[in-house]
C-alpha atoms as a printed R data frame, in Angstrom:
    type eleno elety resid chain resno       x       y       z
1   ATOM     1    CA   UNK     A     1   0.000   0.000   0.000
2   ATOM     2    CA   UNK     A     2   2.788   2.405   1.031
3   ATOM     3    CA   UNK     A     3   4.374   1.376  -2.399
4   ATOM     4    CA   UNK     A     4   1.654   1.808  -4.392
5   ATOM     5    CA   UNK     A     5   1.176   5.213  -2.912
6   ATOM     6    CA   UNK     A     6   4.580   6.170  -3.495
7   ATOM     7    CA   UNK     A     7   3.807   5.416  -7.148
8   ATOM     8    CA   UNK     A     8   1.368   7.396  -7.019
9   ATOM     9    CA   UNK     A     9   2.646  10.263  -6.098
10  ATOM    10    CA   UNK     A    10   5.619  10.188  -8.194
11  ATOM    11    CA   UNK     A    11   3.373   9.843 -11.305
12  ATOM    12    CA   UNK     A    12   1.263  13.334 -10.244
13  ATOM    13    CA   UNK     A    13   4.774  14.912  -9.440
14  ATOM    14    CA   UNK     A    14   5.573  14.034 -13.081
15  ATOM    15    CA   UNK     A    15   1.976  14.992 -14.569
16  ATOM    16    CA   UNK     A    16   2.642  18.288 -12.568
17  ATOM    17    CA   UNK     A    17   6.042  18.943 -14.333
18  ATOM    18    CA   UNK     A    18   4.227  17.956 -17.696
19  ATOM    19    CA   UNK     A    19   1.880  20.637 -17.219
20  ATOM    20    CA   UNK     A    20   4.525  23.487 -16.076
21  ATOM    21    CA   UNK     A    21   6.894  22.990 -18.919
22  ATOM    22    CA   UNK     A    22   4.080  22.852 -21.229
23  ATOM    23    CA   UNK     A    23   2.655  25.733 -20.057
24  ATOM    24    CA   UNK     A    24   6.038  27.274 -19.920
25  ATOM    25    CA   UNK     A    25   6.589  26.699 -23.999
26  ATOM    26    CA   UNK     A    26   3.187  28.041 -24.910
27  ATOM    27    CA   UNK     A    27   4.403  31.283 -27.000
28  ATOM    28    CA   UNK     A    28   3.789  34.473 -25.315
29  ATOM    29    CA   UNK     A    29   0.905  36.143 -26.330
30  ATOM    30    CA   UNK     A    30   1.789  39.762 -27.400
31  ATOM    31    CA   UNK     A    31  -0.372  42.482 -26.324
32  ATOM    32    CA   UNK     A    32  -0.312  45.236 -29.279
33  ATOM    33    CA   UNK     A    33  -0.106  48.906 -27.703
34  ATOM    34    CA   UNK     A    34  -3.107  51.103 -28.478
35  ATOM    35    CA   UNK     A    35  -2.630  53.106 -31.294
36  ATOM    36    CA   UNK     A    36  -2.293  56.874 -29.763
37  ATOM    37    CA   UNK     A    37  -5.903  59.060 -30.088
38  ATOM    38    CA   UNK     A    38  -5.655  60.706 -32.955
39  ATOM    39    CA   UNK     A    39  -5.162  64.246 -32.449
40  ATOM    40    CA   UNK     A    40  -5.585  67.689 -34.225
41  ATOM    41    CA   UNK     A    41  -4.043  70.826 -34.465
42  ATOM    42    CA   UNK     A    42  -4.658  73.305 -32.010
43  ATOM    43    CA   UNK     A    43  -1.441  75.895 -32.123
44  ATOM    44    CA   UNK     A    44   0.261  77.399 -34.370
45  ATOM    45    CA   UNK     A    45   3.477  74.984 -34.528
46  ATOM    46    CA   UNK     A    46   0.908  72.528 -34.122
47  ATOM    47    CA   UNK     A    47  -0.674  73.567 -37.580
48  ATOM    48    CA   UNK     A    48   2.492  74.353 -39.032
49  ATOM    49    CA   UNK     A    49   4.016  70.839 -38.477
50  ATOM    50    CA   UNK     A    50   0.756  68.829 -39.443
51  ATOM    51    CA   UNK     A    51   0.762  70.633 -43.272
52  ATOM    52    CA   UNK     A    52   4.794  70.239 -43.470
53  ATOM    53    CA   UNK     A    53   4.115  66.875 -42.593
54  ATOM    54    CA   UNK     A    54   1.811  66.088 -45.408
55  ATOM    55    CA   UNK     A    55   3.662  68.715 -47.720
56  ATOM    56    CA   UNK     A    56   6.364  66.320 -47.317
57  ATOM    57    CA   UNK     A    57   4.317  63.415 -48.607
58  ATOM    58    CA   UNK     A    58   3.245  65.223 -51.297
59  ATOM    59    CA   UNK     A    59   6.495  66.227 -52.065
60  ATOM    60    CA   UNK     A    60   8.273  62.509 -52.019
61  ATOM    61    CA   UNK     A    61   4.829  60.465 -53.987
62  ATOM    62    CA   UNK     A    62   3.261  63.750 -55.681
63  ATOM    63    CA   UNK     A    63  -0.404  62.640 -56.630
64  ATOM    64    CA   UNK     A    64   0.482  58.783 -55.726
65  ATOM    65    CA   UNK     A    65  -0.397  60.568 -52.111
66  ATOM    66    CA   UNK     A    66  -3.274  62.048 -52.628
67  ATOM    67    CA   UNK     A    67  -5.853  58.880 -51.940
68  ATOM    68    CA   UNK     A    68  -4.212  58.729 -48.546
69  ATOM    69    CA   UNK     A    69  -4.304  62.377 -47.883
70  ATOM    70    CA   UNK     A    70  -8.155  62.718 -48.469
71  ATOM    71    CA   UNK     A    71  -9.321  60.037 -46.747
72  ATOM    72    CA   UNK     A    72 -11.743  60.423 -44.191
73  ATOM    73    CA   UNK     A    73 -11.729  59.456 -41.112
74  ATOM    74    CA   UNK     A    74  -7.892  59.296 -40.992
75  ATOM    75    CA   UNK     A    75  -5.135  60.827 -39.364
76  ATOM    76    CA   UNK     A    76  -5.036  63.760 -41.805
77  ATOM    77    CA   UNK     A    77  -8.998  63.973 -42.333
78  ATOM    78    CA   UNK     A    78 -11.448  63.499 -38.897
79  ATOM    79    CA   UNK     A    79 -13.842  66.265 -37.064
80  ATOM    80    CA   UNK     A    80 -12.807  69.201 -37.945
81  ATOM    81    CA   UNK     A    81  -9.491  68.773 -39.425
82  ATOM    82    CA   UNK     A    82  -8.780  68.403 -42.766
83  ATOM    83    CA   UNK     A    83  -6.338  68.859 -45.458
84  ATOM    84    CA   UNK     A    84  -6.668  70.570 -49.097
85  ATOM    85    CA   UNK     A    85  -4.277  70.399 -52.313
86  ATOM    86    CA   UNK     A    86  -4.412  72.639 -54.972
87  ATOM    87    CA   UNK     A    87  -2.149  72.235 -58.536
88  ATOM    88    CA   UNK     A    88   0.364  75.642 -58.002
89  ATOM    89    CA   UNK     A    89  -0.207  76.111 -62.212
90  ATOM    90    CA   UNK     A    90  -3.788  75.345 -62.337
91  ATOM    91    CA   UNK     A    91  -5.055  76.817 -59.063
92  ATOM    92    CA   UNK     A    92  -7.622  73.968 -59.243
93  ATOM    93    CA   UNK     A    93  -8.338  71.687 -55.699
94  ATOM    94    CA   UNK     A    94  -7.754  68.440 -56.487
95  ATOM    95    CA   UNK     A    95  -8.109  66.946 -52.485
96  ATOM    96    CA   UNK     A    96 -10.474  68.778 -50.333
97  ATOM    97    CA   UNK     A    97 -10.851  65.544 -47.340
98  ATOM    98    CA   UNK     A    98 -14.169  67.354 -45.643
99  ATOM    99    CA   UNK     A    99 -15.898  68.628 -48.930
100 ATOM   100    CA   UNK     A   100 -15.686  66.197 -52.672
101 ATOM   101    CA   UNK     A   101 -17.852  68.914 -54.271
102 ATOM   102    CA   UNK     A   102 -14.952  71.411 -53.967
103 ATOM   103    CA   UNK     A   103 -13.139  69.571 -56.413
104 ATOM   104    CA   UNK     A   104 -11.954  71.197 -59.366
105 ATOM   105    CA   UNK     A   105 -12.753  74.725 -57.229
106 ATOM   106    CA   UNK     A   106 -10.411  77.437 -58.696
107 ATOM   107    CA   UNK     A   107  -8.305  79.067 -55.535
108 ATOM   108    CA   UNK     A   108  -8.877  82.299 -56.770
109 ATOM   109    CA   UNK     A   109 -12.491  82.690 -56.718
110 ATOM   110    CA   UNK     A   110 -12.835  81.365 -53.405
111 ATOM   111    CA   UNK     A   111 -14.292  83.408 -50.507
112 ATOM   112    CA   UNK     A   112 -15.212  83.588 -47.318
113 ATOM   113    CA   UNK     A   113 -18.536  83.216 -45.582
114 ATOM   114    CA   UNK     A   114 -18.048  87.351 -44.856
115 ATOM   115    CA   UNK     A   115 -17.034  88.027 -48.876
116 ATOM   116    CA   UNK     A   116 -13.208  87.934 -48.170
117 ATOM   117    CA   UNK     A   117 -11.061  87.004 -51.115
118 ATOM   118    CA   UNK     A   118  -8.567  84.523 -49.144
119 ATOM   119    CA   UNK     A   119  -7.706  82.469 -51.924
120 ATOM   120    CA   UNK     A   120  -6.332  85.104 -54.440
121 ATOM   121    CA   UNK     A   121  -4.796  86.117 -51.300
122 ATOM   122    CA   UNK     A   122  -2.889  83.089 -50.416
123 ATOM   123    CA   UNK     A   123  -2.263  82.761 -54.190
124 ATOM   124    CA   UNK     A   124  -0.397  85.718 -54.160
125 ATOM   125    CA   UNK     A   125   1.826  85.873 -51.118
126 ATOM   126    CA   UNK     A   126   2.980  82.517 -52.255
127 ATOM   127    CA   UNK     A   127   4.386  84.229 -55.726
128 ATOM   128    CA   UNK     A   128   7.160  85.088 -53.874
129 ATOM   129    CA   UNK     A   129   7.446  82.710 -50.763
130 ATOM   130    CA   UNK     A   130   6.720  78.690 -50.145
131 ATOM   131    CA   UNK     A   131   4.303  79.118 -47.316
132 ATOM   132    CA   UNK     A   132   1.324  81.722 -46.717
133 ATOM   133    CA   UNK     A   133  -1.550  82.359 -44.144
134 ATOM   134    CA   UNK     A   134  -5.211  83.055 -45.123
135 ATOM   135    CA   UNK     A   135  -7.934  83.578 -42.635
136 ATOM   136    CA   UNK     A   136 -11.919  83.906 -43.565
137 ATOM   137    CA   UNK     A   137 -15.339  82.694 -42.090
138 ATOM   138    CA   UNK     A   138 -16.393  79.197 -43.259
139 ATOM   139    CA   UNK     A   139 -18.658  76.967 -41.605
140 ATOM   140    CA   UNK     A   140 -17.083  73.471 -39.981
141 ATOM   141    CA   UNK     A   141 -17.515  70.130 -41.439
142 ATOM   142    CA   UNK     A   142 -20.942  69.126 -39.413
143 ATOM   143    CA   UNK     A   143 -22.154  72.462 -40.366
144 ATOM   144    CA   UNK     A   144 -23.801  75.881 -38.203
145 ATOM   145    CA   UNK     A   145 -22.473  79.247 -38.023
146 ATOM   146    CA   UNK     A   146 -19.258  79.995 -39.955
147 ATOM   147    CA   UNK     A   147 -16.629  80.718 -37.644
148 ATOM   148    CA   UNK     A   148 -13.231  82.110 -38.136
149 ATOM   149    CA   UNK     A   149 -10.952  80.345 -39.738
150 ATOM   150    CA   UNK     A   150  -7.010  80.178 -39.571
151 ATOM   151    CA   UNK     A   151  -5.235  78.107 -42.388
152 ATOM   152    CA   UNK     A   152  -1.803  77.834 -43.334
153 ATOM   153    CA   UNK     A   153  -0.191  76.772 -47.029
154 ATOM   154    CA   UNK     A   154   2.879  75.510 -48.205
155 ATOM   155    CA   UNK     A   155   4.387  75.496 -51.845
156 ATOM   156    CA   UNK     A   156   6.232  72.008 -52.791
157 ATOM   157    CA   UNK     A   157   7.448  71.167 -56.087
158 ATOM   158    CA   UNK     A   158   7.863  66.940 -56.751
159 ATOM   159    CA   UNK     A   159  10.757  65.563 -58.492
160 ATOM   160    CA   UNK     A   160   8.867  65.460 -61.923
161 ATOM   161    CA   UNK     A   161   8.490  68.890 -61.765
162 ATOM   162    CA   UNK     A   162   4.714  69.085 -60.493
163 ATOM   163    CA   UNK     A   163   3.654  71.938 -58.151
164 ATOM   164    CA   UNK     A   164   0.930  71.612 -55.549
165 ATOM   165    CA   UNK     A   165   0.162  73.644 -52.906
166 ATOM   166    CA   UNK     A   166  -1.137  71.951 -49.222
167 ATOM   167    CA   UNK     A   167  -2.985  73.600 -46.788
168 ATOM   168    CA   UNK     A   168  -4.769  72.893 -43.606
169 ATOM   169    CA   UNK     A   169  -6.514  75.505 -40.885
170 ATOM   170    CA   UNK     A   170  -7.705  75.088 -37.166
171 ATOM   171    CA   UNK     A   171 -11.373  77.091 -36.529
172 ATOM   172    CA   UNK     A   172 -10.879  80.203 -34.114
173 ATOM   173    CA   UNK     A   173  -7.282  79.367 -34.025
174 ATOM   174    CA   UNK     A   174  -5.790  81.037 -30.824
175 ATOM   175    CA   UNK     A   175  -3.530  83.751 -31.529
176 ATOM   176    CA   UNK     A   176   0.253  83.141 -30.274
177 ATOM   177    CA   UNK     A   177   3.336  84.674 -30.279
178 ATOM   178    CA   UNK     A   178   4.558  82.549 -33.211
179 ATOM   179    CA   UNK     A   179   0.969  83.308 -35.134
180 ATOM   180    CA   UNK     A   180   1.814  87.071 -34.110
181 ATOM   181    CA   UNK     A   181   5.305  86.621 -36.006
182 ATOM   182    CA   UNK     A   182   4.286  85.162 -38.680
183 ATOM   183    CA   UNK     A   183   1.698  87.563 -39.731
184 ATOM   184    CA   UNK     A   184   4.164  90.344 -39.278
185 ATOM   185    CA   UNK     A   185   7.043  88.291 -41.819
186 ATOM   186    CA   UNK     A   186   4.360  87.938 -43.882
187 ATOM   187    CA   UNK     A   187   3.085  91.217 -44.344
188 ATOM   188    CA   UNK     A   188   6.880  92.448 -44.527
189 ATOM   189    CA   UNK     A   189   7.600  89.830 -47.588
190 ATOM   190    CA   UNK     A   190   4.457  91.938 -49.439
191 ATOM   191    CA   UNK     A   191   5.974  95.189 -48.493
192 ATOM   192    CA   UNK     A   192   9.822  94.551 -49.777
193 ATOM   193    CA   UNK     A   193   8.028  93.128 -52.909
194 ATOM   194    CA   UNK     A   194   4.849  96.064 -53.713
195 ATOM   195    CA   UNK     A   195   6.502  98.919 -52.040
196 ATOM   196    CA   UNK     A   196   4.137 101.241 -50.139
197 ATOM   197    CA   UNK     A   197   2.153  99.839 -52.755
198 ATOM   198    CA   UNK     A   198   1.224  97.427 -50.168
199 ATOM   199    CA   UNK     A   199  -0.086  99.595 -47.709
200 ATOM   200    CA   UNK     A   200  -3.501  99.541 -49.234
201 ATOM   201    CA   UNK     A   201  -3.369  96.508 -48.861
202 ATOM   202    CA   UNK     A   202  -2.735  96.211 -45.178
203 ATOM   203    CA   UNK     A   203  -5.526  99.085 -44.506
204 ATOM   204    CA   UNK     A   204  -7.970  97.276 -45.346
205 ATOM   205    CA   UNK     A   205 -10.420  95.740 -42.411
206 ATOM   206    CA   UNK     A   206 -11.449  93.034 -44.448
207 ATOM   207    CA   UNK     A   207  -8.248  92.255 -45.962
208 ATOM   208    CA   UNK     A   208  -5.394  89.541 -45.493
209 ATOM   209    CA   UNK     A   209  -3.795  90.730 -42.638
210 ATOM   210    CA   UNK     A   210  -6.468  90.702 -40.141
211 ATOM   211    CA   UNK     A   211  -7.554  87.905 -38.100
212 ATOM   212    CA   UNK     A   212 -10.395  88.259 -34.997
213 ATOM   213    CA   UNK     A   213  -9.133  91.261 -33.231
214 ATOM   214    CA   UNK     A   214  -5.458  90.942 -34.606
215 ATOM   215    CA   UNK     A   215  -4.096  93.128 -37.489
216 ATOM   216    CA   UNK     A   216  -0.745  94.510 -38.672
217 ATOM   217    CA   UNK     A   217   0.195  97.755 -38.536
218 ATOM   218    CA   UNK     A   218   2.899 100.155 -40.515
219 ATOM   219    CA   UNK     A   219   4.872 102.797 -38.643
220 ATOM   220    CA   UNK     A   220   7.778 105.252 -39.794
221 ATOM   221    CA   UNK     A   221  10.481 106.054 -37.664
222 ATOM   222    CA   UNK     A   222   9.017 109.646 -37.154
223 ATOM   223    CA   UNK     A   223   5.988 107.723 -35.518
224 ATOM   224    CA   UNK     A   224   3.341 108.366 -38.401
225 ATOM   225    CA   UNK     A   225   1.143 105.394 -38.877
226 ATOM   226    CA   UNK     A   226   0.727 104.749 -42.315
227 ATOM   227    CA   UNK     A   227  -1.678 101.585 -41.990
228 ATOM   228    CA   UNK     A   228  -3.880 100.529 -39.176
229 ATOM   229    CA   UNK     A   229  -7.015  98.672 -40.097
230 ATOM   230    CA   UNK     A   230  -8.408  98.201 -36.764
231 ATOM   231    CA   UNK     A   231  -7.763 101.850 -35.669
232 ATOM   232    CA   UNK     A   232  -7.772 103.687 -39.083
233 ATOM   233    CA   UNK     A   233  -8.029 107.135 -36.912
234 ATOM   234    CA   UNK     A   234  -4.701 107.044 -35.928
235 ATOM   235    CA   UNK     A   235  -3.786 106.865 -39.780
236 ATOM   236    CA   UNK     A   236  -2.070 109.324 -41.765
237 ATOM   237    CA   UNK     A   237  -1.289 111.435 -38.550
238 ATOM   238    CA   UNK     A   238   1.772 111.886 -36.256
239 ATOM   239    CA   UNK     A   239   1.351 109.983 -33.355
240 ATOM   240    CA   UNK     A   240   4.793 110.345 -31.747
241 ATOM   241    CA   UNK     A   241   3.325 111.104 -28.573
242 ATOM   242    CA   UNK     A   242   1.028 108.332 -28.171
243 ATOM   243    CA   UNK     A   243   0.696 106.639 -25.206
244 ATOM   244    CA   UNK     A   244  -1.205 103.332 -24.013
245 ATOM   245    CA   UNK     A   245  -3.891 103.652 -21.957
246 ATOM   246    CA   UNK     A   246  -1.524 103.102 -18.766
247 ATOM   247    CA   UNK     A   247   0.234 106.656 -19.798
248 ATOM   248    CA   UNK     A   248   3.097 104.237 -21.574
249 ATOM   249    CA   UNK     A   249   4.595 105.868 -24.419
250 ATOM   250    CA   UNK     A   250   3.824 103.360 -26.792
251 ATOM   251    CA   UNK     A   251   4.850 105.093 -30.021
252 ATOM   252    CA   UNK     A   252   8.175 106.350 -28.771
253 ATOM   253    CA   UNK     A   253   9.072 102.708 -27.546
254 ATOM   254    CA   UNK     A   254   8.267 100.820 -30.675
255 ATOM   255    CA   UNK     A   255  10.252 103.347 -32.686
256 ATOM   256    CA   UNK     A   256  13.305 102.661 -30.769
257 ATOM   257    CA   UNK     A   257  13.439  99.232 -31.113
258 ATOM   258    CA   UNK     A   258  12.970  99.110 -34.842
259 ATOM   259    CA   UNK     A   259  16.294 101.808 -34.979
260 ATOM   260    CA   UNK     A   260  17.967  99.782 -32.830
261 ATOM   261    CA   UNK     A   261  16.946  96.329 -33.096
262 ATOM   262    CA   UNK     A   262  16.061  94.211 -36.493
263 ATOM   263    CA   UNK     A   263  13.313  92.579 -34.614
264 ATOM   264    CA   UNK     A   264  12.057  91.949 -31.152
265 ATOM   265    CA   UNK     A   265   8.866  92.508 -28.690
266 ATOM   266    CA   UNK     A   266   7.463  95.277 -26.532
267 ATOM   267    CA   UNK     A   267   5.362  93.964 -23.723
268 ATOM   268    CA   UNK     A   268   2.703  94.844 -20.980
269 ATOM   269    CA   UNK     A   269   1.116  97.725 -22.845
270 ATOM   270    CA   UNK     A   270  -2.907  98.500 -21.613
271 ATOM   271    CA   UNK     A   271  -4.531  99.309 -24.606
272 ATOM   272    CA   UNK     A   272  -8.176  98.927 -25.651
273 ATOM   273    CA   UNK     A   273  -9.290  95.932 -27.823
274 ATOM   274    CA   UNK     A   274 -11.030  96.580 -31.277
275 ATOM   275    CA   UNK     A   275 -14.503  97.324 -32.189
276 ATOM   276    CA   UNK     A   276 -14.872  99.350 -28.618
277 ATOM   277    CA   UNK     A   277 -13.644  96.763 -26.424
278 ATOM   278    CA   UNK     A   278 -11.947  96.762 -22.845
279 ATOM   279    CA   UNK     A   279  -8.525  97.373 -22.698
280 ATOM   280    CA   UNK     A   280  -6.525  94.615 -21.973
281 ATOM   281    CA   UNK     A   281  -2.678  93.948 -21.381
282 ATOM   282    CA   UNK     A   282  -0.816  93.775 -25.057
283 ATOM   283    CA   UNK     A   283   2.564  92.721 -26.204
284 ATOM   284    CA   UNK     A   284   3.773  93.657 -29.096
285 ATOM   285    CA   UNK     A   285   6.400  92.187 -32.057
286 ATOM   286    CA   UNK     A   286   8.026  94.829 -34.439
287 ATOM   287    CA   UNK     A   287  10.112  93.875 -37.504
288 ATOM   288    CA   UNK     A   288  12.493  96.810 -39.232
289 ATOM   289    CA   UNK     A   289  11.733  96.584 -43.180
290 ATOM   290    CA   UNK     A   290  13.865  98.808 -45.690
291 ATOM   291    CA   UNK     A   291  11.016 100.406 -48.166
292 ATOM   292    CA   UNK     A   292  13.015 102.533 -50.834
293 ATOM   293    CA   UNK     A   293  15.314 105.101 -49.057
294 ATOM   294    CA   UNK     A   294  12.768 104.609 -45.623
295 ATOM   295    CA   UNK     A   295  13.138 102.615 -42.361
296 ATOM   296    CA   UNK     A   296   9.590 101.184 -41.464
297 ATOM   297    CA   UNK     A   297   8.071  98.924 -38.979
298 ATOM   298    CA   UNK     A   298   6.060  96.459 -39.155
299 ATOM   299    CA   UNK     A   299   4.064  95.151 -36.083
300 ATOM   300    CA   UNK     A   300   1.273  93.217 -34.916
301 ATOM   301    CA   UNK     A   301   0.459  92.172 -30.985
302 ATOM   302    CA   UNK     A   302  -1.657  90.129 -29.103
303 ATOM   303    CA   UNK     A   303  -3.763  90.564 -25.723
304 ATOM   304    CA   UNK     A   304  -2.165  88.549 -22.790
305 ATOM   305    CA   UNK     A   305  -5.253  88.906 -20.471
C-alpha cells in the first residue's frame, strides 16, 4: 500500500512537471499597444508641423499621395481637421478631405462666408514665398455658423516637376506669439516686394492681414502710422506722442526698437481691444523693413489677459 502510494505520487509529481513545462513553452501572447488618439491641431506649430508633414508626402509620392491624404476618417482627415491640395499652375483643388464637391474649385475665386477674397490672397503671397496664411469665415464640417478660420499653405514642387500647394486651418485658431510673427514676416515679404504699394493693402479691415481682433500695422520712424485697419483714426497722422492707456509711451518705444533692433517685442502695454472693447494687457512684435530710401516697422500684438 505504502508502495503503491509512493507510485502514485511520483506519477502526479511528473503529470505536474508535464503541465509546467508545457505551459512554460506556450508562446507568449503579445499584447499590441493602443494606437495613440488621434489628435488635431490646435497651435500654431501645431498647424504648421501637421501641413509640413503632409507637404512632405506630397512632395516625395506627388499625386500617388493624394488617396491617402483625403481620406476620411484618418489621421489627416477626422472632425474638424482636414487637409486641401491645390495644382500651383492650375489653381484647381484636387483633395479637399471634408468637402468632394470642392473639387476642381479654382483658388482664386474662393471666398469667405463674410465676402473675403482669401484664396487670391494666399495665391499671391505665395508668388514670392513657399508658405502663406489666409484667414476667412467658413462653416465646420458638421455644419452651423461659420466661424473664423485660420489656415496655413505651403508650396512644394515633386521631383517630376509638379507643383501643388497643401494647406490645412484650425477654426478660431488662438492667436500666439509665433501666429503674431508670422503675420508680421508675412506682411513684410508683401511690403519689400509692392513697395508702399502694399499699404492699401494692409488698410484694409477686411483684408489679409487681419484675423479676430489681430491686425498689422505700418509705422515710420518719425511715428506716423501709415496703416492701421483696426484703428484707421490714428492713420495718416503723427502719433509720436502716443501713449497706451496706462500713460506708456507706446509710439516712442516701438520706434526705438525698430532703430535699434532688427526685430524683437514690446510687452505689458494697456490698450483697448477693437470694435470698442476693454482694454486689456498687449505685447507687441516689431520687424524693421527697408522700403526705398525709408526705415519702417512692421508690427502686430496680441492681448495677454
Amino acid at each position: 500500500m505504502r508502495a503503491s502510494r509512493a507510485v502514485i505520487g511520483n506519477r502526479i509529481g511528473v503529470v505536474l512537471c508535464l503541465l509546467y513545462l508545457m505551459i512554460g513553452c506556450q508562446p507568449q501572447q503579445v499584447v499590441k499597444p493602443e494606437k495613440p488618439a488621434v489628435t488635431s491641431p490646435r497651435t500654431t506649430e501645431e498647424l504648421i508641423t501637421f501641413v509640413e508633414r503632409a507637404a512632405a508626402l506630397v512632395q516625395a509620392r506627388g499625386s500617388e499621395a493624394f488617396p491617402e491624404l483625403g481620406r476620411r476618417p484618418s489621421v489627416w482627415s477626422h472632425d474638424d481637421t482636414y487637409l486641401f491640395i491645390a495644382e500651383a499652375g492650375t489653381n484647381r483643388i484636387v483633395v479637399h478631405g471634408a468637402d468632394r464637391s470642392r473639387l476642381g474649385a479654382d483658388l482664386t475665386t474662393i471666398k469667405g462666408a463674410e465676402g473675403r477674397s482669401f484664396g487670391r490672397w494666399g495665391l499671391e503671397a505665395l508668388a514670392t514665398r513657399d508658405h502663406a496664411w489666409i484667414f476667412y469665415k467658413r462653416a465646420r464640417p458638421a455644419g452651423g455658423a461659420p466661424v473664423w478660420k485660420a489656415s496655413y499653405l505651403k508650396r512644394v514642387e515633386t521631383s517630376s516637376g509638379e507643383s501643388y500647394i497643401v494647406g490645412s486651418g484650425v477654426y478660431d485658431l488662438k492667436v500666439d506669439r509665433r501666429f503674431v510673427t508670422e503675420l508680421v514676416d508675412m506682411a513684410v515679404a508683401r511690403l519689400q516686394e509692392d513697395g508702399r504699394a502694399a499699404l492699401k493693402l494692409v488698410r484694409e479691415r477686411d483684408g489679409p492681414f487681419v484675423y479676430m481682433q489681430t491686425q498689422v500695422f505700418v509705422i515710420n520712424t518719425r511715428g506716423d502710422v501709415l496703416a492701421d485697419p483696426l484703428y484707421p483714426e490714428l492713420e495718416r497722422k503723427n502719433q509720436i506722442n502716443l501713449k497706451s492707456a496706462d500713460g506708456r509711451p507706446i509710439q516712442r518705444d516701438l520706434i526705438q526698437l525698430i532703430q535699434t533692433e532688427s526685430a524683437g517685442w514690446q510687452t505689458g502695454y494697456l490698450w483697448p481691444r477693437p470694435y470698442g472693447g476693454k482694454a486689456g494687457h498687449k505685447d507687441i512684435y516689431m520687424r524693421r523693413v527697408q522700403v526705398g530710401r525709408q526705415t519702417l516697422g512692421v508690427g502686430s500684438g496680441l492681448y495677454v489677459d
